[in-house]
Backbone as a printed PyTorch tensor [residue, N CA C, xyz], in Angstrom:
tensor([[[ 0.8210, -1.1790,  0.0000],
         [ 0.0000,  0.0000,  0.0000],
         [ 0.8690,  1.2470,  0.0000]],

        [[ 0.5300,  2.1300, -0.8640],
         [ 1.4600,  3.6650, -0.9860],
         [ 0.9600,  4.5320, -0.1470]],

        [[-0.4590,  4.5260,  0.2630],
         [-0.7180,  5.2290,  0.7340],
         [-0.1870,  5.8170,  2.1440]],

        [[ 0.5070,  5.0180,  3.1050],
         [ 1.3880,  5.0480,  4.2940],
         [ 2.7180,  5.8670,  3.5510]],

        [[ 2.5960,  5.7280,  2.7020],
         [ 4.1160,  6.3380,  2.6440],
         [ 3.6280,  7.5250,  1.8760]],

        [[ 2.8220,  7.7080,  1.5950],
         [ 2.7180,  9.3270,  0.7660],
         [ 2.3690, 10.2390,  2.4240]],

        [[ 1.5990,  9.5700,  3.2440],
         [ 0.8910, 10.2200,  4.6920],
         [ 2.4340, 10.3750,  5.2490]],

        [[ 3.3240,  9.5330,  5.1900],
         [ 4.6110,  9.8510,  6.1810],
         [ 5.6220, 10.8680,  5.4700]],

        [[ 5.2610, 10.4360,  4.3060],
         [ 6.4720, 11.6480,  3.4050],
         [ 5.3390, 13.5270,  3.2290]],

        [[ 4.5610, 13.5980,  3.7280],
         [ 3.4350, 14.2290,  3.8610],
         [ 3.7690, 15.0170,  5.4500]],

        [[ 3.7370, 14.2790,  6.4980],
         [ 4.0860, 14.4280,  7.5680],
         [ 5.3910, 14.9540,  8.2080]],

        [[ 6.7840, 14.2290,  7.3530],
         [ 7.8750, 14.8780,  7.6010],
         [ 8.0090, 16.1860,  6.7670]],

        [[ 7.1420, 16.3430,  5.6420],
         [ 7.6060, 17.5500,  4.6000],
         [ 7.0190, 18.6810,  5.5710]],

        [[ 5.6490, 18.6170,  6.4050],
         [ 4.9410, 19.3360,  7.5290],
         [ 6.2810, 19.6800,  8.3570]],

        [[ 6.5540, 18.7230,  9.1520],
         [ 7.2010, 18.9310, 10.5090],
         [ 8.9490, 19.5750,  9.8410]],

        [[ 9.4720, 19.4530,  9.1400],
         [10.1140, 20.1610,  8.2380],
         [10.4400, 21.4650,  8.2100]],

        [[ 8.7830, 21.9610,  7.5370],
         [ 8.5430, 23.3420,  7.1030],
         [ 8.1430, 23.9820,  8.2150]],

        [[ 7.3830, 23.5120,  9.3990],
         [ 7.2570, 24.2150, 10.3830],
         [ 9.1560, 24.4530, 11.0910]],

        [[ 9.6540, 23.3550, 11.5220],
         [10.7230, 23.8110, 12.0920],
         [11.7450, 24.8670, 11.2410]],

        [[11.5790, 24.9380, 10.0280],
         [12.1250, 25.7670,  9.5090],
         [11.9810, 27.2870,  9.8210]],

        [[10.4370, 27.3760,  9.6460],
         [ 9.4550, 28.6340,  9.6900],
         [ 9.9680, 29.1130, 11.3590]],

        [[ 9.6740, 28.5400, 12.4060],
         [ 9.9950, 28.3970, 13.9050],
         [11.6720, 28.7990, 14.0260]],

        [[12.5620, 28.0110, 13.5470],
         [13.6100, 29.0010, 13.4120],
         [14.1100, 30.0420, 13.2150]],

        [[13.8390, 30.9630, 11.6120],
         [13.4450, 31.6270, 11.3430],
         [12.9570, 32.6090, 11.9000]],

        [[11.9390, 32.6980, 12.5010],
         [11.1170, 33.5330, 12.7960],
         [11.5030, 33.8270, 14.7130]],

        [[12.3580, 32.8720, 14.6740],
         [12.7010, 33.0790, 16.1720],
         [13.9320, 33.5670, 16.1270]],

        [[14.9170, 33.2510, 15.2680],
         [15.9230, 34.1920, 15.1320],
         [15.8900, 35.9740, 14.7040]],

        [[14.7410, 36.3680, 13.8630],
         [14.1720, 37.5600, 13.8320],
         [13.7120, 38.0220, 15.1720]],

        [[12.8950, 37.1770, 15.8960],
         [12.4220, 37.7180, 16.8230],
         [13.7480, 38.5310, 17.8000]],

        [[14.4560, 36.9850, 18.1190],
         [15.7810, 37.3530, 19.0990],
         [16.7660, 38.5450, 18.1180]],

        [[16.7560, 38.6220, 17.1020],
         [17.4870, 39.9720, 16.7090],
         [16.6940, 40.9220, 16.9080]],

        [[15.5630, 41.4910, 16.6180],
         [14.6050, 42.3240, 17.4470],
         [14.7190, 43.1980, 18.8760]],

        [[15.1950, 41.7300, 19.3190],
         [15.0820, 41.9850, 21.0310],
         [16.4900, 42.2790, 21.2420]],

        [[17.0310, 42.2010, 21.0670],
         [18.8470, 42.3930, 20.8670],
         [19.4480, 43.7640, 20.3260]],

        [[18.7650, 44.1310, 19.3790],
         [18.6780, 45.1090, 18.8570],
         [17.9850, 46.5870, 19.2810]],

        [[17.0310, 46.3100, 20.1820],
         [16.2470, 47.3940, 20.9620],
         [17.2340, 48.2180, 22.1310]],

        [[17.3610, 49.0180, 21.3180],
         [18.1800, 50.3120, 22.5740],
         [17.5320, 50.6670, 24.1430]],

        [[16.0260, 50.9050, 23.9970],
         [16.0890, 51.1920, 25.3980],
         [15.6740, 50.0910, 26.7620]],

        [[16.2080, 49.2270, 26.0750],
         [16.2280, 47.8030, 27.0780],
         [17.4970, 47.4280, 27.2780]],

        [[18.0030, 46.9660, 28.3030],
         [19.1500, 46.2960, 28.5410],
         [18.7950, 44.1080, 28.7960]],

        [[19.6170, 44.0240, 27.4920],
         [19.1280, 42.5620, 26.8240],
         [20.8700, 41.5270, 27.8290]],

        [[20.1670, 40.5310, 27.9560],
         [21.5050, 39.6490, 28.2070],
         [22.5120, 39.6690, 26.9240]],

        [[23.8090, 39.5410, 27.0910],
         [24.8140, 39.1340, 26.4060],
         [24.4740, 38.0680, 24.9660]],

        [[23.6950, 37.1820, 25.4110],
         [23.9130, 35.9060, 24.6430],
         [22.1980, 35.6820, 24.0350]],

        [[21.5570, 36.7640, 23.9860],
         [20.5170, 36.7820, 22.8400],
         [21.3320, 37.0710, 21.3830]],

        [[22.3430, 37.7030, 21.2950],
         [22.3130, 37.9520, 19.8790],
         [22.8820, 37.0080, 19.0070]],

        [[24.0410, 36.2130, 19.6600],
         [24.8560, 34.7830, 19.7840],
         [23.7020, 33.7480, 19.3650]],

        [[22.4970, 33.6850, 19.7900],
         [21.2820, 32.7660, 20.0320],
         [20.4930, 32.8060, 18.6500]],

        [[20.3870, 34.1100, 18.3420],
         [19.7480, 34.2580, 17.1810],
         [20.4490, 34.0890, 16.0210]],

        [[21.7060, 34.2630, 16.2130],
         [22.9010, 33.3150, 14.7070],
         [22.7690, 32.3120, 15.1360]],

        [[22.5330, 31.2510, 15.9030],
         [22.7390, 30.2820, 16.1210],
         [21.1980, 29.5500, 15.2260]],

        [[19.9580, 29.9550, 15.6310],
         [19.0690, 29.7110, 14.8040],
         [18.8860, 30.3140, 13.2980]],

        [[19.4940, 31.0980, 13.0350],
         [19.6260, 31.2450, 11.2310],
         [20.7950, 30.3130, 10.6140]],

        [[21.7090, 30.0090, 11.7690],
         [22.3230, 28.7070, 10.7540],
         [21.7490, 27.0500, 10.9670]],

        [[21.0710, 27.2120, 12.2430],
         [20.0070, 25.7600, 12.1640],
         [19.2760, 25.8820, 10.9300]],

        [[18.5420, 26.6110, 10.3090],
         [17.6960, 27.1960,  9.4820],
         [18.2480, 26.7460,  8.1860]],

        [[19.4640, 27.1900,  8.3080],
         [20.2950, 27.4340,  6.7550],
         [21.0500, 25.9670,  6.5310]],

        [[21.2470, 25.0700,  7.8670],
         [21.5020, 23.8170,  7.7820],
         [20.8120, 22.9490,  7.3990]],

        [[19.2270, 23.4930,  7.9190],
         [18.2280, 22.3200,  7.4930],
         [17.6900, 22.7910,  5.7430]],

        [[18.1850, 23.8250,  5.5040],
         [17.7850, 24.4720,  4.1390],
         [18.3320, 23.6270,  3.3250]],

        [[20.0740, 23.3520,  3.3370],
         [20.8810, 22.6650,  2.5190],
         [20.5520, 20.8840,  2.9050]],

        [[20.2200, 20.6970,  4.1440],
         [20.1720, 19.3820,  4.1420],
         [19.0000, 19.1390,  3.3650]],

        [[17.5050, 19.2800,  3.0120],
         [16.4800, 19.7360,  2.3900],
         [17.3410, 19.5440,  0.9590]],

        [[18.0270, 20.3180,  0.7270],
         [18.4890, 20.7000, -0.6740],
         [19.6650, 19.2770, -1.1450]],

        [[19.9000, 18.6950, -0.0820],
         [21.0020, 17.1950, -0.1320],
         [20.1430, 15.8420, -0.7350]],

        [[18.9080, 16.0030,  0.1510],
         [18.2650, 14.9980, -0.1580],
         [17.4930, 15.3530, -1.4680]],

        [[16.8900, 16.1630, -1.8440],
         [16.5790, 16.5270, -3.2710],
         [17.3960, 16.3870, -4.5850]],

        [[18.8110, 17.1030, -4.3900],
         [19.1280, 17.1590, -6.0170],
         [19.6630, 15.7580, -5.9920]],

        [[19.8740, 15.0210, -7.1990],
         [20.2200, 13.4850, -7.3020],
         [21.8310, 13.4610, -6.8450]],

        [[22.2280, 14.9280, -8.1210],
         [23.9750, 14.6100, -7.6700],
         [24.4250, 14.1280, -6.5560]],

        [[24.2060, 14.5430, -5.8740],
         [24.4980, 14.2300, -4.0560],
         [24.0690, 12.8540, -3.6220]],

        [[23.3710, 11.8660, -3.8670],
         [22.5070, 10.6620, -3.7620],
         [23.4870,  9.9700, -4.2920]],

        [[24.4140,  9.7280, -5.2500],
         [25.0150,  8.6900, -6.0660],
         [25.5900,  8.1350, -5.2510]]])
């Protein structure tokens, strides 16, 4: 039956795109907050928020590993 495997390849492409989006959008956030002058922010928000644009940019290329064939041989 295909149908289990279109629902699971369906499911990881979901959980995927959300953690992507969630990264993303949390590294904006934490540059935001890092970035605001009349607050005094901890040290290691801005450290935090590169740290999630290269999770982001890791899971972008890994995404991009399993797709193009070259890489598969």
């Amino acid at each position: 039956m295909k149908w289990l495997e279109l629902v699971l390849v369906a499911g990881a492409t979901l959980v995927a795109a959300v953690t992507v989006v969630v990264l993303y959008a949390l590294g904006v956030r934490l540059t935001a907050i890092a970035g605001d002058v009349r607050t005094n922010q901890p040290g290691w928000v801005r450290p935090l928020s590169y740290v999630c644009f290269g999770l982001c940019g890791v899971a972008v290329l890994f995404g991009l590993y399993l797709i193009i064939p070259y890489f598969s041989k």
